[in-house]
C-alpha positions in Angstrom: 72.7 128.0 107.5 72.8 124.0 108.6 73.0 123.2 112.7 76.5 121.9 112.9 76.2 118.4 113.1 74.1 118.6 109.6 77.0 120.3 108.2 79.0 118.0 108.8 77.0 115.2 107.6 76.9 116.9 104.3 80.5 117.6 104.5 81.4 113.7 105.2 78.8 112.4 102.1 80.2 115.0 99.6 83.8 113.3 100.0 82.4 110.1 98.6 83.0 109.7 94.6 80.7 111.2 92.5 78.5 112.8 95.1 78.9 116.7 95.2 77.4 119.4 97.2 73.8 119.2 96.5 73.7 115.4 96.2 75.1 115.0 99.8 72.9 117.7 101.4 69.7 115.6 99.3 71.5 112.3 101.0 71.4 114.2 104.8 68.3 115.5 104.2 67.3 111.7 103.3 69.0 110.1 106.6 67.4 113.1 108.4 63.8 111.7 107.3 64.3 108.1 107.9 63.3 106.4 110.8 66.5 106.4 113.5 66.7 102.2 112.7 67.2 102.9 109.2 69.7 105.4 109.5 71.6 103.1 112.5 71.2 100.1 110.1 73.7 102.2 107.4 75.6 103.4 110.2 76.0 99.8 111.1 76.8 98.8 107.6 79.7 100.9 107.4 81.4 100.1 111.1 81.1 96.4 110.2 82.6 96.3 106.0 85.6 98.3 107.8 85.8 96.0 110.5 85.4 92.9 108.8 86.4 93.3 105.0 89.9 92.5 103.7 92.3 91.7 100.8 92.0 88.2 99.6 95.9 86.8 100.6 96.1 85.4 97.2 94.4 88.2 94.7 94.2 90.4 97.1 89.9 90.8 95.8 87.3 91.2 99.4 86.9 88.9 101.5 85.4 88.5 104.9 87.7 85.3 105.3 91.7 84.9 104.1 90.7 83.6 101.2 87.4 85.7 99.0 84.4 83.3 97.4 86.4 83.3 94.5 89.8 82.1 95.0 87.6 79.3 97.3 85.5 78.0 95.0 87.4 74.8 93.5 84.7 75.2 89.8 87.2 77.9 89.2 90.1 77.1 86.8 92.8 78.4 88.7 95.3 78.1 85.2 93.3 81.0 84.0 94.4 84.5 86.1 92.5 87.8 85.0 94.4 90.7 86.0 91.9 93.8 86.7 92.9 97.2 88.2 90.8 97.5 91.1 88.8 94.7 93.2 85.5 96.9 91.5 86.5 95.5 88.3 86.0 92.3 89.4 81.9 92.4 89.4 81.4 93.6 85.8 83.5 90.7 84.7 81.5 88.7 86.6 78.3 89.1 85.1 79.3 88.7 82.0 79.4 84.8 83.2 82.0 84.5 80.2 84.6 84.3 82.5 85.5 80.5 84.7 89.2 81.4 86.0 90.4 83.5 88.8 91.6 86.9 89.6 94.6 88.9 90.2 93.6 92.9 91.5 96.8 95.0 91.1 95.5 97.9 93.3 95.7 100.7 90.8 97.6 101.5 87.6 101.5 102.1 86.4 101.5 106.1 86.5 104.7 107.9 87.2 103.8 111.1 86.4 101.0 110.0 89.7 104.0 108.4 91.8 102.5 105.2 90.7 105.7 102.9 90.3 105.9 99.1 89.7 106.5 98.6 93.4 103.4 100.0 94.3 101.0 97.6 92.9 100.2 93.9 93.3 102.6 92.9 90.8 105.3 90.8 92.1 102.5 88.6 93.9 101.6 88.4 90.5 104.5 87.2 88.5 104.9 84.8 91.6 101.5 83.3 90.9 102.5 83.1 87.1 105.6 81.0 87.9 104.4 79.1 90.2 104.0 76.4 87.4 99.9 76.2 87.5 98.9 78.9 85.6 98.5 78.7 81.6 97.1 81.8 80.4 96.9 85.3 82.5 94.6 87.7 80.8 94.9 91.4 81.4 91.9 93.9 81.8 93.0 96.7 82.5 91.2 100.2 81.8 91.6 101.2 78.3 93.8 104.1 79.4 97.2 105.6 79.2 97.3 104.1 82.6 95.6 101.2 82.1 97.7 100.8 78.8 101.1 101.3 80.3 100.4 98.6 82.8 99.4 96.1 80.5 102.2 96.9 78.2 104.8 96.4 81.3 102.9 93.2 83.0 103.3 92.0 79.1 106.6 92.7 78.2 107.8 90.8 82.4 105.4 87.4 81.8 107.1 86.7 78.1 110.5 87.2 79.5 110.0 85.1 83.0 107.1 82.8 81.7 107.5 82.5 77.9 105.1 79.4 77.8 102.3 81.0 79.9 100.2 83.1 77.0 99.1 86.5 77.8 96.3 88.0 76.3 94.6 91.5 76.7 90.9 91.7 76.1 89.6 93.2 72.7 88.2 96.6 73.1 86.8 98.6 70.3 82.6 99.6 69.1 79.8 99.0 71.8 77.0 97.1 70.5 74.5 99.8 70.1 77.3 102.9 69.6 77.4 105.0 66.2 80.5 105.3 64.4 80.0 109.2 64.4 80.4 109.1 67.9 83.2 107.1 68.3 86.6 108.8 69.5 89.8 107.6 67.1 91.6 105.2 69.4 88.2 103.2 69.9 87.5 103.5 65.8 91.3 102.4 65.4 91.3 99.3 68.0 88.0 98.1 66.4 89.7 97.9 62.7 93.0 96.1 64.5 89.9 93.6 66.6 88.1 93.1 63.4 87.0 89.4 62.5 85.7 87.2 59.9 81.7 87.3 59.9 81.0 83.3 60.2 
């Protein structure tokens, strides 16, 4: 029913996450309405991110230079490391502003059953980071997920026996402010009794 070259459009948008058939035919129908310098200034957008953005050569985050903002800016305590999935869990940890040190994105999770293997991911850069002498405490946020789990577990389990002085710590999960218990699941429920503190 589309002319071709709207087909495709709408094929090309509903590959993006989260956007399925009727959202990317809304998007082209969107594009299709704009003024030709709106639609040229996305175009634009995406030639240049692919042309320009990279992996940060020392957390392997985005940059646009070898080095990202982060990893850059000398504020940052660099004995701190935050190990984070993916470079998009970088930005909610961000504005939490709770967070001064620097980051460490492994590209992914541990998951065999997903040909996922330790080799895989960003973690010998990793452990050479940790032993390079600087670094004090690495703190791991990764997903709350089998996945995300495993990887801790394992990233754990290699810092204690290479690094035994550096301290590793995972961050608490458990209740959202706001959430009902009845509508908590039982591994949430369970890791916000194990979190539990003293009120002060």
């Amino acid at each position: 029913m589309l002319a071709p070259p709207v087909q495709r459009l709408v094929t090309e948008l509903g590959k993006l996450p989260g956007i399925g058939q009727r959202t990317a035919q809304r998007l082209a129908f969107h594009l299709l309405r704009v003024d030709g310098e709106e639609a040229n200034a996305l175009a634009d957008a995406i030639r240049e991110v692919k042309l320009r953005i990279r992996q940060c050569e020392i957390c392997f985050n985005l940059a646009d230079e070898p080095r990202c903002r982060i990893c850059q800016d000398e504020r940052r305590d660099p004995r701190v490391i935050c190990v984070v999935e993916e470079f998009g869990d970088v930005l909610p940890v961000e504005r939490t502003h709770e967070f001064r040190g620097r980051y460490h994105v492994l590209g992914g999770a541990l998951s065999p059953i997903d040909g996922v293997d330790p080799e895989d991911l960003k973690l010998a850069e990793l452990y050479r980071r940790v032993e390079g002498g600087e670094v004090r405490e690495v703190v791991i946020a990764t997903n709350p997920t089998t996945t995300g789990e495993a990887t801790a577990h394992h990233i754990a389990g290699v810092l204690r026996e290479r690094t035994p002085d550096v301290a590793v710590t995972r961050l608490a999960s458990g209740l959202p402010v706001g959430g009902d218990l009845e509508y908590a699941d039982e591994v949430t429920l369970g890791r916000a009794f194990s979190g539990r503190r003293e009120i002060v």
